[in-house]
C-alpha positions as CSV (number, residue, x, y, z in Angstrom):
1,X,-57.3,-90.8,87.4
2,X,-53.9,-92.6,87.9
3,X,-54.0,-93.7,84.5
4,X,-55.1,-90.6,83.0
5,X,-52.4,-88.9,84.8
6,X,-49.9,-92.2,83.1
7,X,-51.0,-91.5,80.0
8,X,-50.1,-87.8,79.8
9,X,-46.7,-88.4,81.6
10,X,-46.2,-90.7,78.4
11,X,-47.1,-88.4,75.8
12,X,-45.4,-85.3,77.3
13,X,-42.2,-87.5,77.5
14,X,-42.2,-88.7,74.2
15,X,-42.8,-85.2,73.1
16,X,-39.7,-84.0,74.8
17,X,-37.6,-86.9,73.9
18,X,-38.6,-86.3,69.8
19,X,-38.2,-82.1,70.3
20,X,-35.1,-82.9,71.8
21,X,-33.1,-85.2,68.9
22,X,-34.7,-83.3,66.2
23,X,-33.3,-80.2,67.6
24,X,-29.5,-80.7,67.4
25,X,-29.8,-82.0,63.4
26,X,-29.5,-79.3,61.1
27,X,-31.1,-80.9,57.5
28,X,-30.4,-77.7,55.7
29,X,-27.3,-77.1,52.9
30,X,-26.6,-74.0,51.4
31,X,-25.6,-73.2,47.8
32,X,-22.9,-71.4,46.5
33,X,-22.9,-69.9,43.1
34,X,-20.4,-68.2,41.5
35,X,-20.6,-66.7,38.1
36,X,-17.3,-65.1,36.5
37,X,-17.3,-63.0,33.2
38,X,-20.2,-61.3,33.0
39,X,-21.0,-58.7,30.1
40,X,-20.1,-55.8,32.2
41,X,-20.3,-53.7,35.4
42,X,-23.6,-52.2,35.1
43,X,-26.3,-53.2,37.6
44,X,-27.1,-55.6,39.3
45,X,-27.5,-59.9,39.3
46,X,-30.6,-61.1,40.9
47,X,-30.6,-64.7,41.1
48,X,-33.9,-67.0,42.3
49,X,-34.0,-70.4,43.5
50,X,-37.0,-72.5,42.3
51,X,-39.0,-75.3,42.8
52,X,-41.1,-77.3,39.7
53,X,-44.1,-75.3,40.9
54,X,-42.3,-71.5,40.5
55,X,-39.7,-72.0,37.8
56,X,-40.8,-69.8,35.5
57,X,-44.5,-68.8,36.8
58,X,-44.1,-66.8,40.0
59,X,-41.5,-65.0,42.2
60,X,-39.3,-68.2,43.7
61,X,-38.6,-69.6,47.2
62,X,-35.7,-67.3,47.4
63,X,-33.6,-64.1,45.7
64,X,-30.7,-62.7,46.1
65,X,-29.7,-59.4,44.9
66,X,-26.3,-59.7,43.9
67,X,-23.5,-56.4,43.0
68,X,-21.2,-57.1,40.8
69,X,-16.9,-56.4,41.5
70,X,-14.5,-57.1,38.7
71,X,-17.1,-59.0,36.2
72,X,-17.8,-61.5,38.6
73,X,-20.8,-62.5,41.9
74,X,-20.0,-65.0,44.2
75,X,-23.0,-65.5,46.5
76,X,-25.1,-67.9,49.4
77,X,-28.1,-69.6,49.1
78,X,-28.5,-70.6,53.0
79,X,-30.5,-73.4,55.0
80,X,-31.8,-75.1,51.7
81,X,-34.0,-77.8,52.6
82,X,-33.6,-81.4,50.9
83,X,-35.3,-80.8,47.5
84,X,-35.1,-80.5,43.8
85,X,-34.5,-76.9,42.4
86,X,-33.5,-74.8,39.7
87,X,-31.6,-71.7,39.5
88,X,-32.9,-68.4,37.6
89,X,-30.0,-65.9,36.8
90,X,-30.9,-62.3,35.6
91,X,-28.3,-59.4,34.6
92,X,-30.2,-56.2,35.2
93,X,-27.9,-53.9,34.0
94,X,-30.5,-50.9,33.9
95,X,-31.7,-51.9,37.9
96,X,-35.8,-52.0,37.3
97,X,-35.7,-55.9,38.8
98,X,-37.1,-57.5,35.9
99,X,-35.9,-59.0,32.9
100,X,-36.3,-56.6,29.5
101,X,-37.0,-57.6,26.1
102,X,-36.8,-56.4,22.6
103,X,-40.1,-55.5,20.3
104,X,-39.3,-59.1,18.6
105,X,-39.9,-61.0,22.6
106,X,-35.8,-61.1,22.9
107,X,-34.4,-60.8,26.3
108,X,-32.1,-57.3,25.6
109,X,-30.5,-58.6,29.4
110,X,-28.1,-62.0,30.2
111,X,-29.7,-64.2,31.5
112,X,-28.9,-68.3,32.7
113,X,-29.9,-70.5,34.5
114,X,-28.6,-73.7,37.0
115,X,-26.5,-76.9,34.6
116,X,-25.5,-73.7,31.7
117,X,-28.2,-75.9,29.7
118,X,-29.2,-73.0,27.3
119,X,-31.0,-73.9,24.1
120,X,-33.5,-71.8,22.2
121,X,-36.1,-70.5,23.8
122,X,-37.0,-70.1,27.7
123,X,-34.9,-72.3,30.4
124,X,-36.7,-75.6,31.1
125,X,-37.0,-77.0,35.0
126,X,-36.0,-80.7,33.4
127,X,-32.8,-78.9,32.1
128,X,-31.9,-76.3,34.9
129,X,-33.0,-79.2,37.8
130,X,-30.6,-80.1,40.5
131,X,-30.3,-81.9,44.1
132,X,-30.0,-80.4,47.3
133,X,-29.5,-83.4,50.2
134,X,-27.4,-83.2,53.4
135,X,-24.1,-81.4,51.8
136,X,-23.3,-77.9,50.5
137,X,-23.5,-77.4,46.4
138,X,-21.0,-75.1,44.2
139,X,-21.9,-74.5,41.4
140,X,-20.8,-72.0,38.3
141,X,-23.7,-70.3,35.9
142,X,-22.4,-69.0,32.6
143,X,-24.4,-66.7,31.4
């Protein structure tokens, strides 16, 4: 019973002692984005962050619904995790939250995406992909 009793001492100790040092570290960063001259006024920006596995397939890890002052967004992704990830920008100037296109499969809205890589055709993860470690990110998206 004694060493029962030892054992459980033990593992509740070591349990406290990891809680405790894991608790004080904060391994998030946060990523600010700014993007300057856009087309005009009208709408909104929504902007995602993805990883590999939603770029481009499903909704994203997070969005943020920007309003636009003076031509320009400057906006917070918070308590990013260590990852990779791309950024998805969207300028819904008629506010239905999803991009619009043109009989021809044209987007009729801006759009950009993370590294301003924009060639023909939709935005690529291995072109849009970035680094999130221990520090904050800044970053500027042309679109």
């Amino acid at each position: 019973m004694k060493t029962l009793s030892l054992i459980f001492a033990l593992l509740f100790s070591i349990t406290f002692t990891t809680a405790q040092t894991s608790e004080g570290k904060n391994n998030t960063s946060s990523i600010h984005v700014k993007i300057n001259k856009l087309p005009s006024s009208n709408g909104h920006v929504i902007l995602t962050l993805h990883s590999e596995e939603t770029f481009m397939k499903s909704a994203g890890i997070r969005t943020i619904k920007a309003e636009i002052t003076d031509g320009k967004i400057d906006v917070n992704f918070e308590d990013i995790t260590p990852g990779t990830y791309a950024i998805l920008v969207i300028h819904d100037t008629n506010e239905n939250n999803k991009m619009d296109f043109q009989p021809n499969g044209m987007p009729k809205e801006a759009y950009g995406a993370s590294n301003n890589n924009m060639s023909f055709g939709p935005p690529q993860f291995s072109n849009a992909k970035f680094e999130v470690n221990d520090e904050d990110l800044e970053m500027k998206i042309i679109l």
